[in-house]
LOTIGU-163841 format. One record per residue (C-alpha): residue in three letters; x, y, z. Coordinates in steps of 0.1 Angstrom, whole numbers, plus 2048, in hexadecimal, padded with zeros to 3 digits. Last residue first. Example, Ala and Ser with C-alpha at 12.3 -4.5 7.8 and 13.67 -1.06 7.14 Angstrom:
% LOTIGU-163841
Ser8897F5847/Ala87B7D384E/
//
This chain:
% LOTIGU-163841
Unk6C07275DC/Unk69E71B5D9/Unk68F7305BB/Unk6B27365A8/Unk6B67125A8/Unk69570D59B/Unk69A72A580/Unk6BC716573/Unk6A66F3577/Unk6856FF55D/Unk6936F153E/Unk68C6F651C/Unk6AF6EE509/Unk6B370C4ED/Unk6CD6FA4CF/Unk6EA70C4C9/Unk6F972D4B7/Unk71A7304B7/Unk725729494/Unk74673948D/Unk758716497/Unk74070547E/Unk74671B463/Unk76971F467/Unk7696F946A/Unk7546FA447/Unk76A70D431/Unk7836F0426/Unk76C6D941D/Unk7716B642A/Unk7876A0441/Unk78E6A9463/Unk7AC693470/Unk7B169949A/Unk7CA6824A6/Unk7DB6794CC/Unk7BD67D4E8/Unk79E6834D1/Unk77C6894E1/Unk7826B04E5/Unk7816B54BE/Unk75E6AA4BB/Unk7516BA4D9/Unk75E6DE4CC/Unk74B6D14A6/Unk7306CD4BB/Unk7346ED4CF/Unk73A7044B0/Unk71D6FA49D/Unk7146EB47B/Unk6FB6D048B/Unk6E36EA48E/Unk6E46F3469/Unk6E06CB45B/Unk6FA6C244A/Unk7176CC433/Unk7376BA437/Unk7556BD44C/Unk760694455/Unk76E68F477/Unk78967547F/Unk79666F49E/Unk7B065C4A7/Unk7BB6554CD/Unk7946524D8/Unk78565E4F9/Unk76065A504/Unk74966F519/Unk73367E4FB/Unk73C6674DC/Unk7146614D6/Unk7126894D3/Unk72F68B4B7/Unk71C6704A4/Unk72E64F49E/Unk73E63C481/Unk74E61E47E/Unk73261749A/Unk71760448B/Unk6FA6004A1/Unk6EB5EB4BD/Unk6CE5EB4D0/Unk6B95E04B3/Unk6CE5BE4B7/Unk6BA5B64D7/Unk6A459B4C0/Unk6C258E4B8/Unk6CA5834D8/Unk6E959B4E4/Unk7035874FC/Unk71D5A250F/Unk74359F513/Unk7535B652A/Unk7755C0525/Unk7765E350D/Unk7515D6504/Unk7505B64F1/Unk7315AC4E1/Unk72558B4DF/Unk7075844C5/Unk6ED56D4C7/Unk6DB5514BB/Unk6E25324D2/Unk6E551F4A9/Unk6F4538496/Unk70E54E4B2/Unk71D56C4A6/Unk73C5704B5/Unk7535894BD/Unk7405AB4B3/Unk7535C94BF/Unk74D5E34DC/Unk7406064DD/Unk72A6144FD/Unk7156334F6/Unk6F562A502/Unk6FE616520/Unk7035F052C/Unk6F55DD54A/Unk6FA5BF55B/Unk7195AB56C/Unk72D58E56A/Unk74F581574/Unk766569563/Unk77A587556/Unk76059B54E/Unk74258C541/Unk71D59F53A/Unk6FC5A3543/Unk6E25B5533/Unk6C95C1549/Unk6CC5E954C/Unk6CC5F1529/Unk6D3615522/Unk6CE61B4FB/Unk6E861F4DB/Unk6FF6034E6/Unk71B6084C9/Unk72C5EE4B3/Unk74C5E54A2/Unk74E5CB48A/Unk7615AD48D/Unk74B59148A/Unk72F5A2470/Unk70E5B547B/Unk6FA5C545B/Unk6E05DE462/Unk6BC5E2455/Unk6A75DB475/Unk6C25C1477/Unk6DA5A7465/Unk6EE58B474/Unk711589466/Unk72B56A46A/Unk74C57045C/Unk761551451/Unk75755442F/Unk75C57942C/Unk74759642B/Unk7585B642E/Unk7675C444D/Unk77D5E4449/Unk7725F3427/Unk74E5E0426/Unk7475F044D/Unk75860D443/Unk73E615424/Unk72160D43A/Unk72C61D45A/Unk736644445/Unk71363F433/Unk6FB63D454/Unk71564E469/Unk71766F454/Unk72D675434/Unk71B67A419/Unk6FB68442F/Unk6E967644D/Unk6F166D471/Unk701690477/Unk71E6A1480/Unk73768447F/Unk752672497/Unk764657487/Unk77A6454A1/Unk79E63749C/Unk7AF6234B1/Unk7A96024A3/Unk7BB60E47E/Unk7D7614493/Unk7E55F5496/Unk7ED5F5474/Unk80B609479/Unk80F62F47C/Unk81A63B459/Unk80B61B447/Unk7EF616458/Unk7E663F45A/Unk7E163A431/Unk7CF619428/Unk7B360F43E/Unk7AA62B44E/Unk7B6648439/Unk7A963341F/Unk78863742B/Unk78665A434/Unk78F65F412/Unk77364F408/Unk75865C419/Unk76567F411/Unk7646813F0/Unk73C6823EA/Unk7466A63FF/Unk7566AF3E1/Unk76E6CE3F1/Unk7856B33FF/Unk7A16BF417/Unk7B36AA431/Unk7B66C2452/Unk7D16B346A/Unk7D36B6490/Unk7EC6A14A3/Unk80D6BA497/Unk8236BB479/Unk8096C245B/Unk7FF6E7467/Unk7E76F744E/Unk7C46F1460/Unk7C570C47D/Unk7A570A490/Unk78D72A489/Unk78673E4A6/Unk76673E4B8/Unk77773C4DA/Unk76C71A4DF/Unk77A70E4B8/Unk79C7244C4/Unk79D70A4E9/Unk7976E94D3/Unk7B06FA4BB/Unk7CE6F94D6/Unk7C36DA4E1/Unk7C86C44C5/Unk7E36D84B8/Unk7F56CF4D8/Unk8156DD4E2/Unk8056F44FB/Unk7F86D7512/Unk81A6CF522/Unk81B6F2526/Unk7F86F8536/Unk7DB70952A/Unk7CE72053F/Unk7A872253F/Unk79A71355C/Unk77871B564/Unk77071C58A/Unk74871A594/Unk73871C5B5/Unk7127175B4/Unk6F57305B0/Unk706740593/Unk6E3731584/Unk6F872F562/Unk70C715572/Unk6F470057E/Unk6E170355E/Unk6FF6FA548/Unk7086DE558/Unk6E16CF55D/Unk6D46D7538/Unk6B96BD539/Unk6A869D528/Unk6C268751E/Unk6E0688505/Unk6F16A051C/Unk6FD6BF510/Unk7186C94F2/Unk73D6CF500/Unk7416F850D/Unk7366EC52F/Unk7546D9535/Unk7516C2552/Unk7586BD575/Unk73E6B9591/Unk7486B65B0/Unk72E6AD5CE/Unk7356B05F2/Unk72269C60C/Unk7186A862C/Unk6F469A62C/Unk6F767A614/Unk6F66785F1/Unk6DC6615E1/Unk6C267B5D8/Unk6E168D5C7/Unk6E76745AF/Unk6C266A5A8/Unk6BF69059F/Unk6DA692588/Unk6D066E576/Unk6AE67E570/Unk6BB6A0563/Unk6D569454C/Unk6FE691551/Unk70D691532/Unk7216B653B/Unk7296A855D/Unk74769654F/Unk75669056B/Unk742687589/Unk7556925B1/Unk73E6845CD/Unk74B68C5F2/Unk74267C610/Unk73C659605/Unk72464460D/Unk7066475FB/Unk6E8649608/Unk6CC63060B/Unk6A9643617/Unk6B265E5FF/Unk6C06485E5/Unk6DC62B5DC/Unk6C46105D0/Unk6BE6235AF/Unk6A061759E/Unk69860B57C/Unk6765FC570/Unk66D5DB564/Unk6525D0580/Unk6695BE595/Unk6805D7599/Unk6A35DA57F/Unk6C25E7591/Unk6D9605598/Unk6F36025AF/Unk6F662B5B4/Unk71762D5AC/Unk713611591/Unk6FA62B581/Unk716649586/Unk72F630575/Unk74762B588/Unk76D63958C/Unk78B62759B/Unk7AA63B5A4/Unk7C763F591/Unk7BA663582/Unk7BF663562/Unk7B863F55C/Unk79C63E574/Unk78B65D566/Unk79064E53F/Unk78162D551/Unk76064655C/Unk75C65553A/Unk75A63352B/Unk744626540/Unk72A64853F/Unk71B65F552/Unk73B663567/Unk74665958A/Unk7606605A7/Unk7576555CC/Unk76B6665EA/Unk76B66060C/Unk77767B621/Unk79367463F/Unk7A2697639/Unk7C2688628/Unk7AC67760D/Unk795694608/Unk7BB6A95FB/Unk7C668C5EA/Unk7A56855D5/Unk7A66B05CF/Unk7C96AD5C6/Unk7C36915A7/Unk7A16A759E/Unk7BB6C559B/Unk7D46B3586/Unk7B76A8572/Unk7A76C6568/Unk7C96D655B/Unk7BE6ED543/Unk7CB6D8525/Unk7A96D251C/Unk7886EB51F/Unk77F6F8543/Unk7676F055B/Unk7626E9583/Unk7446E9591/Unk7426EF5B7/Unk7286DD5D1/Unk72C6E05F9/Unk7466F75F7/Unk765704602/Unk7786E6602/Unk7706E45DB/Unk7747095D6/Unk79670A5E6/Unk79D6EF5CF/Unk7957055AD/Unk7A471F5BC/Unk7C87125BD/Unk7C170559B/Unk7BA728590/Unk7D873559B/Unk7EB71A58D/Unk7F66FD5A6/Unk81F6F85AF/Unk8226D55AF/Unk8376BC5BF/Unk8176A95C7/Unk8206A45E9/Unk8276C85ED/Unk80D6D45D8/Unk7F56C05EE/Unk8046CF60E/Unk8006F1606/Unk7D86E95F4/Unk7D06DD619/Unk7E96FC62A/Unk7D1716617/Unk7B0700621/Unk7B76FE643/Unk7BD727646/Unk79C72C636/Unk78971164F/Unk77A6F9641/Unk7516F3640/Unk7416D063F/Unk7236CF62B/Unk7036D7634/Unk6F36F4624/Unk7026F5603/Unk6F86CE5FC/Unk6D86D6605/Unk6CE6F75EC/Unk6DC6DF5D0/Unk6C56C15DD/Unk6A96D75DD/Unk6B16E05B9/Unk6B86BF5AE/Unk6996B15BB/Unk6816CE5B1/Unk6936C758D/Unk6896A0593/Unk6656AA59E/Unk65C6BD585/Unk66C6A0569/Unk65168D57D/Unk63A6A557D/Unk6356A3556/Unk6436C754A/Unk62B6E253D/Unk63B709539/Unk62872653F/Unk63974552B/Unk63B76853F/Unk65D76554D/Unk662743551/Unk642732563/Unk64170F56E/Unk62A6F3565/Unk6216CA572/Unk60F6B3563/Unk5F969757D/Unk5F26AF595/Unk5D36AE598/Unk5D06D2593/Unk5E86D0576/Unk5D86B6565/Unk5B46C8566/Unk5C76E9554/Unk5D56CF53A/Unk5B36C1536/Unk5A26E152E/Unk5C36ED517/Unk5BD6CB506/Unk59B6CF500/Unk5A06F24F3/Unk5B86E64DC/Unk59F6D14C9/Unk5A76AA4C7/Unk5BC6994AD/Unk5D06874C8/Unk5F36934B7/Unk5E76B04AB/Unk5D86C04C8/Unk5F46B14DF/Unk60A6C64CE/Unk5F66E74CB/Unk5F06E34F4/Unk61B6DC4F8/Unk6246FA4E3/Unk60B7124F7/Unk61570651A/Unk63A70D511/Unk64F6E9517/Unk6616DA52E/Unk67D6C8539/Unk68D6CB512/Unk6AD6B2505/Unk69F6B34DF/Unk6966924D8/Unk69367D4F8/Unk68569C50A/Unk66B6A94EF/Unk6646824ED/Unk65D67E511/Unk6466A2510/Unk6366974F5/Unk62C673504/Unk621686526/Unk60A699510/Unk5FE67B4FF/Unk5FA666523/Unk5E768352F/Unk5D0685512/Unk5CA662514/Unk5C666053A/Unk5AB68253D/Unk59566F520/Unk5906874FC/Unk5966664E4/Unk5816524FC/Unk59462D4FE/Unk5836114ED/Unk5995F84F0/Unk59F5F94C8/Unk5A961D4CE/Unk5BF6154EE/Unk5D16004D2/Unk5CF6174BB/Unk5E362F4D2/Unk5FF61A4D9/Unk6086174BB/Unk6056404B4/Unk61A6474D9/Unk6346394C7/Unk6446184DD/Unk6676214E6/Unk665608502/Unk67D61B51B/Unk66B63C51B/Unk64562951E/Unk63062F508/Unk62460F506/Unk614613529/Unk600626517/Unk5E5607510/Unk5DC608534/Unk5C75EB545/Unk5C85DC520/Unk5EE5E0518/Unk5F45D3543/Unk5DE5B4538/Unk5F35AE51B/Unk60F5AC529/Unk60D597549/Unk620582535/Unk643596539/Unk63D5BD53E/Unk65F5C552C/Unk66D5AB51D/Unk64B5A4512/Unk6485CF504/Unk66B5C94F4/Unk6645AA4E3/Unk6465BB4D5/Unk65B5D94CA/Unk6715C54B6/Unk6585B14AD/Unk6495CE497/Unk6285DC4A7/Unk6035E54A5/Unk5F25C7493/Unk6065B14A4/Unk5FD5BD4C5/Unk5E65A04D5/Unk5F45854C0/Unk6165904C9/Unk6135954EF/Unk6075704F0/Unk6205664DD/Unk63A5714EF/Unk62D562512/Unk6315424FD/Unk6525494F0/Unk662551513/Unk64F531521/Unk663519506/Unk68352A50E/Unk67E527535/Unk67550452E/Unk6934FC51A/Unk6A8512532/Unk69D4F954D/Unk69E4D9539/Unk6C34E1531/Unk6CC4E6555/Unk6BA4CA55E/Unk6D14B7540/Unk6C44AF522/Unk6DC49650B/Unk6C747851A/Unk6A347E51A/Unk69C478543/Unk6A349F545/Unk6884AB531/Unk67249C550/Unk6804BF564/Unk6694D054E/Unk64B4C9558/Unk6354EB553/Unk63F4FA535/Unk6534E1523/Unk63C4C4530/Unk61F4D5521/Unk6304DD503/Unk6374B74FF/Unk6194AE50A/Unk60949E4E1/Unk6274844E7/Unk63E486506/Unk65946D4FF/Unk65C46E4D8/Unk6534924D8/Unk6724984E9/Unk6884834DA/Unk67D48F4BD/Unk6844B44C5/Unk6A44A94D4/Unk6AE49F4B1/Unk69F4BB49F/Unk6AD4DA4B6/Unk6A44E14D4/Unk6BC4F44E9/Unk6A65184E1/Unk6845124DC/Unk6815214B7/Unk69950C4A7/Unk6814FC48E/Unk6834D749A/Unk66A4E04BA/Unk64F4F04A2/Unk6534D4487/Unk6524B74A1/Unk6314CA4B4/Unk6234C748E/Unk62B4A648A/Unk61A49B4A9/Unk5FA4B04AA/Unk5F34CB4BF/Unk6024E94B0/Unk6085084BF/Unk5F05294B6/Unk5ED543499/Unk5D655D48A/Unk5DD571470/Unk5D8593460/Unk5E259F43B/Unk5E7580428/Unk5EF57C407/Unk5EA55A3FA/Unk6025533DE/Unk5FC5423BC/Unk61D5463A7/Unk64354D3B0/Unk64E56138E/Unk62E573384/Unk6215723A8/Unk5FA56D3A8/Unk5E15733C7/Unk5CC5683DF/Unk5BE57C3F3/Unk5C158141E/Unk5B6574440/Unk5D155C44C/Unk5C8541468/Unk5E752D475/Unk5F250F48A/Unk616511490/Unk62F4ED481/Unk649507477/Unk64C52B488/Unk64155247F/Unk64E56849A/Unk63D58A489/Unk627584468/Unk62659B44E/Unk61958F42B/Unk61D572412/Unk61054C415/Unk61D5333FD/Unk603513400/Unk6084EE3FF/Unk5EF4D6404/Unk5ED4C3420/Unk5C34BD41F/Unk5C24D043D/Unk5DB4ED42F/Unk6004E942F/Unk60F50C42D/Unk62F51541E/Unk63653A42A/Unk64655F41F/Unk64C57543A/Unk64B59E43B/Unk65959E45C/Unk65D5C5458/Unk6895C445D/Unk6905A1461/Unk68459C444/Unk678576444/Unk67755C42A/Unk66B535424/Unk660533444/Unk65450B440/Unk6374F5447/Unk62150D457/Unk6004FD45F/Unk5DC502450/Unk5C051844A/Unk5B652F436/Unk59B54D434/Unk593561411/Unk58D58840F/Unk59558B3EB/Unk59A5753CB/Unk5AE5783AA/Unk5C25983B2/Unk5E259F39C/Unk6065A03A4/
//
């Protein structure tokens, strides 16, 4: 291209959206000026629709294969108000239920009010025949939806993607823009995933003081968020956080040490002191770990105390009914749990955890205590119900989680509005995070029992925290670790090497008649494939095709030869190519098809969802299902989940990923009958004995590593893991 002219202004109407990435919005137009001629108009343009007034500031300039284009860099844009151009906006699709032929109907009845009538009349839609009230009403709501959009868009356009504009409307509705000007760091906020940088230059463009109290404080509380999201720390050392927040504000350090001293006064950060190091938190991570901890000291004090004697004949009976005789460290496992008001139970897999949680529900049950069994996650909790015959919950659907008014989440099971039960048993305790710990334990009642059961050797919670490992290491709390491995178990390669990887001892590789195999391929660019045909071609024809749905690709990393970005792309063509009869939709770089399988990679607390007729809302970071239908015209995609089916728009598709191939920490919780693991070289952290542990734990009937023969050693030999900053072990320590 070549410049011919610069910093020109036109005018006119979009005609047609000739292209649109779906990715930057880069969007090329046909643009009917005021004398209707014909212009192509390049450059980035968010929600761009047919028959929109529009302004575009930019050059003019010359494609050698496409010609004269106008290349605009901002824009300006507003409904039409003519008759053919209200037409054009109705007929393009954007109002969903209107297509061309209602559109004219439309337009035929209500003229140059059409929109008016959308917004604020709807009901009249309903004397055009093929619109019922129903109709009219989704219309309208429709119609309303994109106008409140819009809004938000021309305000932050020059900031964000659509993506994240969507999010922001979704999340603050119109009222939007006057809660960005009030306080552009509302942006910021955990669940928008707005950069602290966009939202920034807004407050720049506001006129916001670089060195003000609320920016500083909303930087340092945007550190501290990410440091959590990213890397799983409460806090952080005074020093590390004041160097931070230098750079990232571009002010002097010894403003933001000033400010940070002023912040803690008022209270608005919070700090604790380990050993001689200060360490900064936002007060409202403070005050979950003062939660947790004063809810720890609680729960010991008041519950319901056995006798020795009742115990003994307690854990009699249950063998009896059982027909069991209980290990030693079974035995003491429930004496602990009647013996206290909180108890962690741990241990690796074979060890019997289940047979003891089974006696534990039988033992409360014949004592008149109400139990209540939950995991972080849906999948963990139906691998409790199926192991245990009894139904598990989520730990959110515990505590009847729901959506307020203003967009945030609350818990309606708290302090004020216990929970029932008397006794709360949570598997999989190693996922749980700091904020869901202490919303938990707010909601229990005084008396209650809590359980928690997990294995503390499995990598921590995605979340901010270290909550298992920190109650245990505060030896304030009474832990039993099982460690016998039981006969039935014995047989097991699977669980046999789980238990040498934990002991730092390499897994053996060289049996080929058990349910772990070791495939070798020293040319890590070999690996990929392999895994491939093992997938589509080799365990098909030992075990049946059937099997090809059972297996799960667990990795190290996200990048690499063979990580999730490259192992989902070349599985996705190997398993689901394109075909005719195939619908795809693609996203912020990704490919959907009908058929491929899918993970939810963030909490959302408002989708709903169908399950056998009925319906209900939320689904979780970490959920898998498969694409049924992707739907053209309505424009969205249904998932099914196990059996809930949930509708994505496709401006939700960010939420969603590939999941041919997951990462060990998204498989946290969840159970798979096959499990393939590919051994390459990655990033060092990632080359650790607990991941590759975690790995190995998630498969119920077949473990398959595929890679270089001298990396599992490596792994296994690898103890060294990532520091979690968290200030809840010394807490504990403080109040108990």
């Amino acid at each position: 291209m070549s410049r011919i002219e610069k910093n020109e202004v036109i005018k006119g109407r979009i005609e047609e959206v000739v292209y649109r990435n779906e990715n930057n919005d880069y969007t090329v137009l046909e643009i009917a000026d005021g004398d209707d001629n014909l212009i192509c108009a390049v450059g980035v343009m968010p929600m761009a629709f047919e028959g929109e007034l529009v302004t575009l500031s930019g050059r003019w300039t010359y494609h050698k294969e496409f010609g004269k284009q106008f290349a605009f860099d901002s824009f300006d844009k507003s409904l039409p108000d003519d008759i053919d151009g209200i037409f054009k906006y109705l007929s393009s699709g954007t109002i969903k239920g209107i297509g061309p032929v209602t559109a004219l109907k439309i337009v035929n009845r209500f003229g140059v009010d059409s929109f008016d009538v959308i917004e604020h009349r709807p009901e009249w839609l309903a004397d055009i025949s093929g619109i019922t009230r129903k109709k009219a009403a989704a219309i309208s709501e429709s119609f309303r939806q994109q106008s409140g959009a819009r809004g938000v868009m021309m305000f932050c356009k020059d900031y964000m993607g659509v993506g994240e504009i969507a999010r922001v409307y979704k999340r603050f509705g119109a009222g939007a823009v006057g809660l960005i000007k009030e306080n552009p760091y509302i942006l910021c906020d955990g669940e928008l995933g707005i950069p602290f940088a966009k939202a920034d230059a807004i407050a720049k463009s506001l006129g916001t003081d670089p060195e003000s109290e609320s920016r500083i404080l909303s930087g340092i509380n945007y550190l501290l968020s990410h440091i959590a999201s990213s890397s799983g720390h409460t806090c952080c050392p005074e020093g590390d956080v004041v160097s931070s927040a230098s750079s990232l504000l571009e002010i002097s350090e010894g403003t933001v040490a000033n400010a940070i001293n002023r912040l803690l006064d008022r209270g608005d950060l919070a700090s604790y002191k380990m050993g001689n190091v200060n360490y900064i938190m936002t007060s409202a991570t403070a005050e979950q770990e003062d939660v947790v901890a004063r809810g720890i000291r609680r729960i010991s004090e008041s519950y319901v105390h056995f006798g020795v004697g009742d115990i003994s004949a307690l854990i009699e009976k249950v063998e009896g009914s059982l027909n069991i005789s209980f290990a030693p460290l079974q035995r003491e496992a429930l004496f602990a749990s009647l013996d206290n008001g909180i108890m962690i139970l741990t241990g690796g897999p074979g060890t019997g955890k289940t047979t003891v949680v089974k006696a534990m529900l039988s033992i409360f049950k014949s004592v008149g205590l109400k139990t209540v069994l939950a995991a972080p996650t849906g999948r963990a909790a139906k691998r409790m119900s199926e192991a245990t015959g009894e139904e598990a919950k989520t730990v959110h659907r515990m505590l009847e989680m729901e959506r307020t008014t203003d967009g945030s989440i609350r818990f309606c099971r708290n302090e004020r509005n216990p929970l029932n039960e008397g006794v709360i048993i949570v598997d999989e305790a190693s996922m749980l995070d700091l904020s869901l710990t202490a919303a938990m334990i707010s909601a229990m009642k005084r008396g209650a029992r809590l359980i928690l059961i997990g294995d503390s050797d499995q990598l921590p919670s995605v979340g901010a925290g270290n909550v298992l490992s920190d109650l245990i290491s505060s030896e304030r709390i009474r832990t039993v670790r099982l460690t016998e491995i039981f006969r039935q178990s014995e047989q097991s390669l699977i669980i046999t090497n789980a238990h040498r990887i934990n002991e730092g001892v390499s897994p053996l590789l060289n049996v080929t008649d058990s349910d772990f195999f070791f495939v070798k391929r020293e040319r890590e660019g070999d690996i990929a494939e392999t895994i491939c045909s093992l997938i589509d071609e080799r365990l098909p024809r030992t075990y049946g095709k059937d099997i090809k749905d059972k297996i799960q690709v667990i990795t190290p990393s996200r990048r690499g030869v063979a990580g999730v970005d490259v192992m989902n792309e070349v599985l996705q063509a190997r398993l689901n190519p394109p075909a005719k009869f195939k619908r795809e939709r693609s996203s912020h770089g990704t490919v959907f098809r009908e058929g491929d399988r899918v993970m939810q990679i963030v909490n959302n607390y408002d989708i709903e969802w169908e399950k056998n007729g009925a319906t209900g809302v939320g689904l979780f970071n970490g959920d898998i299902g498969v694409v049924e239908r992707i739907d053209y015209s309505d424009e969205t995609v249904s998932v099914r989940f196990d059996d809930k089916v949930a509708q994505y728009s496709y401006d939700m598709l960010e939420e969603l990923e590939l999941a041919y191939a997951i990462t060990v920490h998204k498989s946290q919780g969840s159970e798979y009958p096959v499990v393939i693991i590919p051994m390459f070289s990655c990033a060092p952290m990632l080359m650790a004995r607990n991941l590759l542990y975690t790995a190995v734990t998630r498969a119920k009937s077949m473990v398959i590593l595929v890679g270089r023969s001298d990396l599992p050693r490596k792994m296994t030999e690898n103890n060294r893991y990532v520091l979690r900053f968290t200030s809840l072990k010394d807490k504990i320590c403080d109040y108990i």
